[in-house]
N, C-alpha and C positions, 0 to 999 in steps of 0.2 A: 483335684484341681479342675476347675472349668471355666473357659472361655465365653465371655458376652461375644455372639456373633453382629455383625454388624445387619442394621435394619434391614436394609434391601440388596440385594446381591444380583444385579444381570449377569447375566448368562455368558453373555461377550465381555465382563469385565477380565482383565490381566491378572495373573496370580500374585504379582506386585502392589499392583491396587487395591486387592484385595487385603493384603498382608498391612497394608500402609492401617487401611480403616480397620484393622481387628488391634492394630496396636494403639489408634486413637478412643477407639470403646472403651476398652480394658486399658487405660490410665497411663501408656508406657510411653516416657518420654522419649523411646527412639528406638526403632526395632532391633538393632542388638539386644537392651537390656529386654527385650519380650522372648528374644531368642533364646539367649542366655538362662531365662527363665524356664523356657518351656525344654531346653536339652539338659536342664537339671531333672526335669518329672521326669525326661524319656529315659536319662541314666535307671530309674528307676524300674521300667516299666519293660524297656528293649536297648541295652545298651549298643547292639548294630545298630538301631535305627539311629537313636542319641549322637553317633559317629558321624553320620550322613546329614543331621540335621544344619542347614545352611546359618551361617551368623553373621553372611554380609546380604542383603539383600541384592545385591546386583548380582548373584551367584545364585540365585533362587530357584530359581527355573528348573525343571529336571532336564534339560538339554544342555544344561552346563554342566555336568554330572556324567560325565562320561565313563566313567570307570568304577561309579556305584549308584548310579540309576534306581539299579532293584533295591535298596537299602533305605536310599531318597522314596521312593512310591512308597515304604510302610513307613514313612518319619512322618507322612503327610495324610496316612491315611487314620494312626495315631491322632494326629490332631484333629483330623474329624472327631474322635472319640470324647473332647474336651468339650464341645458344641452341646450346651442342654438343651439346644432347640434341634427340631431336623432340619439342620439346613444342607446344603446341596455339597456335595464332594468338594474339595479343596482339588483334587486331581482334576477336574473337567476343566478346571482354569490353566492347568500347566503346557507349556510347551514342552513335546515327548520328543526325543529322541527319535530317530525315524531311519530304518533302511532304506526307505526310497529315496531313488537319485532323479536329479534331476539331468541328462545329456549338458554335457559330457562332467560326468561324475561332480558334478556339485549337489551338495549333501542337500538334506530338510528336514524341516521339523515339524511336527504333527500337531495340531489344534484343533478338537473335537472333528477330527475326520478329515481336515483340510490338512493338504501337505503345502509348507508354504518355504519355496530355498531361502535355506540360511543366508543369503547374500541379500535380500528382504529384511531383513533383521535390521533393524536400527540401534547401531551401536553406540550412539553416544546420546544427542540428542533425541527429544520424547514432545513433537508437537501437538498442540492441543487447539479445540474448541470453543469459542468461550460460554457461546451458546448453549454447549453441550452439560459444559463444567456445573452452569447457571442451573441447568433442568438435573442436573445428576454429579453428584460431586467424584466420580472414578470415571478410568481410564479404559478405553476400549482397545481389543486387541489391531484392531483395523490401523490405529494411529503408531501403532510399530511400524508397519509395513511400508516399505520406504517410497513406491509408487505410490501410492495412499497420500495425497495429499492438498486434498481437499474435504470437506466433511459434507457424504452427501445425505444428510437430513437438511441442514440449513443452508447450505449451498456455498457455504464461505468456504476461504482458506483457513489451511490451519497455521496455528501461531508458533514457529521456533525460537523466538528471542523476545525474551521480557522488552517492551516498550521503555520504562523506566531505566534498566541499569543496561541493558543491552544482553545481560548474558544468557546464552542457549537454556533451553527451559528443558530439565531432565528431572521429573517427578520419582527417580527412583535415587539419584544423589540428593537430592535435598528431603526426600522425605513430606515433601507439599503438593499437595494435587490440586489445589484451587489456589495458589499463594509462588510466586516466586519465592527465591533463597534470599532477596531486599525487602520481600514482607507486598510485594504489589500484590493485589489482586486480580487474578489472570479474568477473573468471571466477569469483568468493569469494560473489557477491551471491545470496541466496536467490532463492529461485526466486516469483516474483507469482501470484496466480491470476487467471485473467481473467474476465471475463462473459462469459458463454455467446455473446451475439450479438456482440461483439467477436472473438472465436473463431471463429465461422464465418463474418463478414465476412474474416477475414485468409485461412481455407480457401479462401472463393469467390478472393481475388483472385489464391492460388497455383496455381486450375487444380482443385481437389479439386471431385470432387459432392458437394453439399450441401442438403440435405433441405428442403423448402422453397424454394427460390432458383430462379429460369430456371436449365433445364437447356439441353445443346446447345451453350451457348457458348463462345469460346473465351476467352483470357483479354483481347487486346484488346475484344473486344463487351463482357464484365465490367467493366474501367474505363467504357469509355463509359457502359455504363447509369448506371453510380455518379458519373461525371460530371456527366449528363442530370441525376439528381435535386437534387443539390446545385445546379445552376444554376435550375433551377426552383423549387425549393423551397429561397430566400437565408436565408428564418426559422430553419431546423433551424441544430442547433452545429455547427460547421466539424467533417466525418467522424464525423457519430454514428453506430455502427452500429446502434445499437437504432431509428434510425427509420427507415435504409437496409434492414433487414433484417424488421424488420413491413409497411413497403412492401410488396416484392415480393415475400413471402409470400404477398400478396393480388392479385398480379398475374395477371390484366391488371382484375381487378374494381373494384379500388381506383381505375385509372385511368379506366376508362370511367361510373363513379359521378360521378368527379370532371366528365370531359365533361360529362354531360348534367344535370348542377347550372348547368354556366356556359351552357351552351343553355335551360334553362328560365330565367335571368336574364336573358338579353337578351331571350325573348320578352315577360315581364313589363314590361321597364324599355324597349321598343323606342320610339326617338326618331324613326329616319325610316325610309323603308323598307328594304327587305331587300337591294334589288337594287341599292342607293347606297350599300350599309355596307360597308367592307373588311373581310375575314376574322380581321385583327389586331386590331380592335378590337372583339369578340368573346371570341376565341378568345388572343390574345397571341401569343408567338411558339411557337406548339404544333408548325408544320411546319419552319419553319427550323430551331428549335433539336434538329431528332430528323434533318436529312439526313443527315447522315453521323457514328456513331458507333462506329468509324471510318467505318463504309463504309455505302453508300446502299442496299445491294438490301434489299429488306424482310426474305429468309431471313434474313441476317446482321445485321438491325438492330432488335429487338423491340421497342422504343419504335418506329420509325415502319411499322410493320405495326401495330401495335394503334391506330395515330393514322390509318393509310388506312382500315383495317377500321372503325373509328368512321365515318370520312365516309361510308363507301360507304353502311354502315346509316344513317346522319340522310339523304342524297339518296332511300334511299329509303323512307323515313317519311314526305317532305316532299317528293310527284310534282308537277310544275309544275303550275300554275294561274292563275288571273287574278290570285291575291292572292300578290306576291311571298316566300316563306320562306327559311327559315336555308338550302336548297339554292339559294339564288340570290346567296350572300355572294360578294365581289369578292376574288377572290386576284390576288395580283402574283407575278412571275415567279419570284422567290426560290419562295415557294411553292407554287406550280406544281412547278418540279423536284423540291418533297421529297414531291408529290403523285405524280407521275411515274415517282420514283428514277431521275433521268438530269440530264443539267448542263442548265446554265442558255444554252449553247451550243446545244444542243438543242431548249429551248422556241422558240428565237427562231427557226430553221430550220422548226419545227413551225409558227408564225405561218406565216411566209415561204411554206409551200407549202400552206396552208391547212385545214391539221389541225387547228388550233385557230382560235377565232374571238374576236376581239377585243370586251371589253363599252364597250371608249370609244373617240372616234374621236381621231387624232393629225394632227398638223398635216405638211406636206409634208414630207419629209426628216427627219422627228424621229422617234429611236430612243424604243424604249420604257424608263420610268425602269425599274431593276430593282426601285425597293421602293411604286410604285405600283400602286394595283389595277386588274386589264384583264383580266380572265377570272373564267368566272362557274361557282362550285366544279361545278355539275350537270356542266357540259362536258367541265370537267377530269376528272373524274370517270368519267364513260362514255369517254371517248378512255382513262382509264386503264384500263379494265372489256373493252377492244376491243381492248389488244396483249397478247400473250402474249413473254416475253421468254427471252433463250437461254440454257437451262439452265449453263452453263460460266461465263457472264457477271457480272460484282457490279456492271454500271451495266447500266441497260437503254439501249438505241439503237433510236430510232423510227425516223429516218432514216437512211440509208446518208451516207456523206464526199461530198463533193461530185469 
């Protein structure tokens, strides 16, 4: 058995779009019956893979495949094997499954190296281009991504409801990538103009330098920051870019104005003292919610570098004394680590051999809770001021393995 591959293949096309144009080459009225087809050869060939092999396309993805992943990656490398031309992995197009989290624990999924949160994921609707569609008939993975939504080559909006019938345009239920499910032709639709900062919100998230915005990052650190705000700030419209984007224009000033508003309120409104108040109650979740965006070392994580470089400055505005201050707030081990940039594996090792010093006493055999306060920020603070970490590394490690 072998597959006609489709003519030209980008790089950045979707493994759906992909899938759509190999069952229009090859003759198949609908990708079921292509599926159908090709997990009858696999019956023959690997009947694990044949198992794993997807026969809804909305289910295609190796991210939706949770619990046979490794089964799905040989159905699809298999059908490489049908291709008599060399054409490129069927895998470089999928969406993987990903250990990396994004603070606080929201999952993601991996695309050729980008880690992008599943909450990015465009679940229902799929807008598009037309311009785009015109010069290339598939679908770029960019137009998942739910911030994403503007197309920054022609500089328009992108289209979510067919002009004609009105309905949300989803090229992976109808099976049409140039074509509504009423038969319009999406490639005919004028072209939108966008706002400016919708525009250069869609640049930053393709990777482009953009004037104004954190430089240096790559495009996973770019979701996450855009992440970070939207979780922090629930008030703003779901993906506005005009306030993602006047943000951190003003970054990091915006955010350290913000710090030392909510530092000068708890001095004002202070209830007990300093050295009895946990640092979330305060502060909120400022350190958890910035450890790993994706990733924890400070270089690569500019929300929690400007949230260390905060602490460092309030410890030392506020040198110890008989009268306890905001350098004497109660952190728990959660945030300790994102004080740190190292697991939470680590802190407790750090305890264990006496790096760190505990601000409460614990009962015989009793572990420490993880979202309890037992460390007193000055501490954490100087132990953090006291390691230097290895250059090559994205966790730092205090201690050696055992």
């Amino acid at each position: 058995m072998f597959l006609i591959s489709p003519s030209e293949i980008p790089i950045t096309e979707t493994l759906e779009s992909f899938l759509i144009r190999l069952r229009q080459v090859n003759g198949f009225e609908s990708y079921r019956t292509m599926a159908l087809v090709i997990r009858d050869w696999m019956y023959d060939n690997d009947f694990e893979a044949a198992g794993a092999w997807p026969l809804v396309l909305a289910q295609a993805n190796i991210f939706h495949a949770s619990h046979s992943s490794g089964f799905r990656v040989r159905a699809f490398k298999l059908l490489d094997s049908l291709f008599s031309d060399s054409t490129s992995s069927v895998l470089e197009r999928c969406l993987l499954n990903s250990a990396t989290l994004f603070s606080p624990k929201i999952s993601s999924v991996s695309y050729q190296k980008v880690f992008i949160p599943q909450l990015f994921i465009r679940r229902k609707g799929i807008p598009v281009c037309p311009k785009c569609l015109k010069e290339e008939a598939c679908i770029p993975v960019l137009w998942h991504i739910e911030p994403y939504q503007v197309c920054h080559h022609h500089q328009c909006e992108l289209i979510s409801h067919c002009p004609s019938c009105n309905r949300q345009l989803n090229y992976v239920e109808s099976e049409q990538i140039t074509k509504c499910e009423c038969g319009y032709d999406l490639c005919s639709i004028e072209k939108l103009h966008s706002q400016s900062n919708a525009l250069k919100l869609s640049q930053y998230i393709a990777g482009e330098k953009v004037n104004g915005l954190p430089d240096g990052l790559d495009i996973s650190e770019r979701l996450g920051i855009i992440l970070w705000f939207y979780k922090r700030y629930p008030n703003v419209n779901s993906y506005d870019a005009n306030a993602i984007v006047e943000y951190f224009s003003q970054w990091p000033n915006v955010y350290i104005d913000e710090l030392n508003a909510i530092s000068e309120h708890a001095i004002d409104r202070q209830i007990k003292s300093f050295n009895h108040t946990d640092f979330n109650l305060i502060f909120g979740d400022l350190l958890s919610s910035c450890r790993k965006l994706p990733y924890r070392n400070p270089k690569q994580n500019i929300i929690q570098q400007a949230s260390i470089d905060y602490l460092i400055k309030l410890v030392e505005q506020n040198p110890k004394g008989t009268t306890p201050n905001l350098a004497d707030l109660m952190l728990n081990i959660i945030e300790v680590s994102g004080v740190l940039s190292t697991s939470v594996e680590q802190v407790y090792r750090l305890v264990e051999e006496g790096y760190l010093q505990l601000a409460i006493r614990l009962k015989i055999r009793e572990r420490l809770p993880p979202f309890k306060g037992a460390f007193y920020l000055r501490q954490v603070i100087e132990l953090c001021q006291s390691q230097t970490p290895l250059p090559q590394s994205k966790q730092i490690t205090y201690l050696p393995s055992w």
